[in-house]
N, C-alpha and C positions, 0 to 999 in steps of 0.2 A: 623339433621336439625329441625324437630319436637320438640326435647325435647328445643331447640335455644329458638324456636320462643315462647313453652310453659314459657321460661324462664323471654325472654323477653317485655310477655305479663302480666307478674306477678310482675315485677318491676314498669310497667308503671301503674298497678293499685295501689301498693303502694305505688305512689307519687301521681298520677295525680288526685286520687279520694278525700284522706284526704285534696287536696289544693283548690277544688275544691267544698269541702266541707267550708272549713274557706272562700273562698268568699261569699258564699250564706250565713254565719253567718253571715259578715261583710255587705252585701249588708240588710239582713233583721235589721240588729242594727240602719243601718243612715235610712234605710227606718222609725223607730219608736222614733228615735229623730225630725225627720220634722214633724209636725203637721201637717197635712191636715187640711183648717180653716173651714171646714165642721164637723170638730169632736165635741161630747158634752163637755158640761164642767164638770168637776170635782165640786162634791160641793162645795166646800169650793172657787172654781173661781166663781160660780153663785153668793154664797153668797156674795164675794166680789164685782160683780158686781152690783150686786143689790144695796148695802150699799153706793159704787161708785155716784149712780143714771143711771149707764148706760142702764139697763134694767128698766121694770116695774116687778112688780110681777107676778109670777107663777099666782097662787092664781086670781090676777086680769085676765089674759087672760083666766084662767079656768071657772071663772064669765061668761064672753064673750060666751064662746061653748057653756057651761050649756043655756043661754038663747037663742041662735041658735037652739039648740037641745035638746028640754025640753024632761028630761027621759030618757038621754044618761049617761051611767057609762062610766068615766073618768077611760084610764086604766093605761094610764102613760103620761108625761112630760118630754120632754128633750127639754133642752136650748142649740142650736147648735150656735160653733162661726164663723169666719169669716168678711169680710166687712160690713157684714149686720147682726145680732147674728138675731137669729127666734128661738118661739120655735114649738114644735110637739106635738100637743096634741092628745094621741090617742085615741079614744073613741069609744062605741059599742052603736049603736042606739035603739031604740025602736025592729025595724022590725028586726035586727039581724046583719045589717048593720058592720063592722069594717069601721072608716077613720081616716085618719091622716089629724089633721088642722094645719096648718102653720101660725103663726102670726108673724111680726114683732113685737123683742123683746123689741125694743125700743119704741116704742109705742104703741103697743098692739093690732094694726086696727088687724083682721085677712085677710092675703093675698090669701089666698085658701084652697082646701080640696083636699086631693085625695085618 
């Protein structure tokens, strides 16, 4: 009876695991074809959108912080998309501070910091 059940506990790991396997591949594949419109862009999308006029320049919204927070090192830049594209400027302040400033990409006003 034992050796049954050893047996046929050994079959259903040899099918049910490998299948179960290929859906979690299947499942993470379509997950990384749907874009989430929170994701950055790719350079060469920024560049395009730029060139577009859909965006302002990087550059110009980094303008914007820098005189918000005179003496603040710019650490990075990301142009995120979606309904509304923003980018992220994240910068380290004077005092030691880290924030993330969000601006509207299309215009450049800055929407907040956090």
């Amino acid at each position: 009876m034992l050796r049954h059940l050893i047996i046929i506990a050994g079959a259903f790991c040899a099918f049910a695991v490998p299948a179960a396997a290929d859906a979690m591949m299947a499942d993470s594949a379509t997950a990384m074809q749907t874009r989430d419109p929170r994701d950055r862009y790719t350079p060469s999308e920024a560049r395009d959108a730029r060139r577009q006029g859909d965006v302002v320049p990087a550059l110009r919204v980094i303008s914007t912080v820098r005189q918000r927070y005179p003496g603040a090192d710019v650490l990075d830049a990301e142009l995120e998309g979606g309904a509304s594209p923003r980018y992220v400027i994240k910068i380290l302040t004077r005092d030691g501070r880290r924030v993330d400033v969000v601006a509207d990409a299309r215009t450049g006003q800055i929407l907040y910091e956090r």
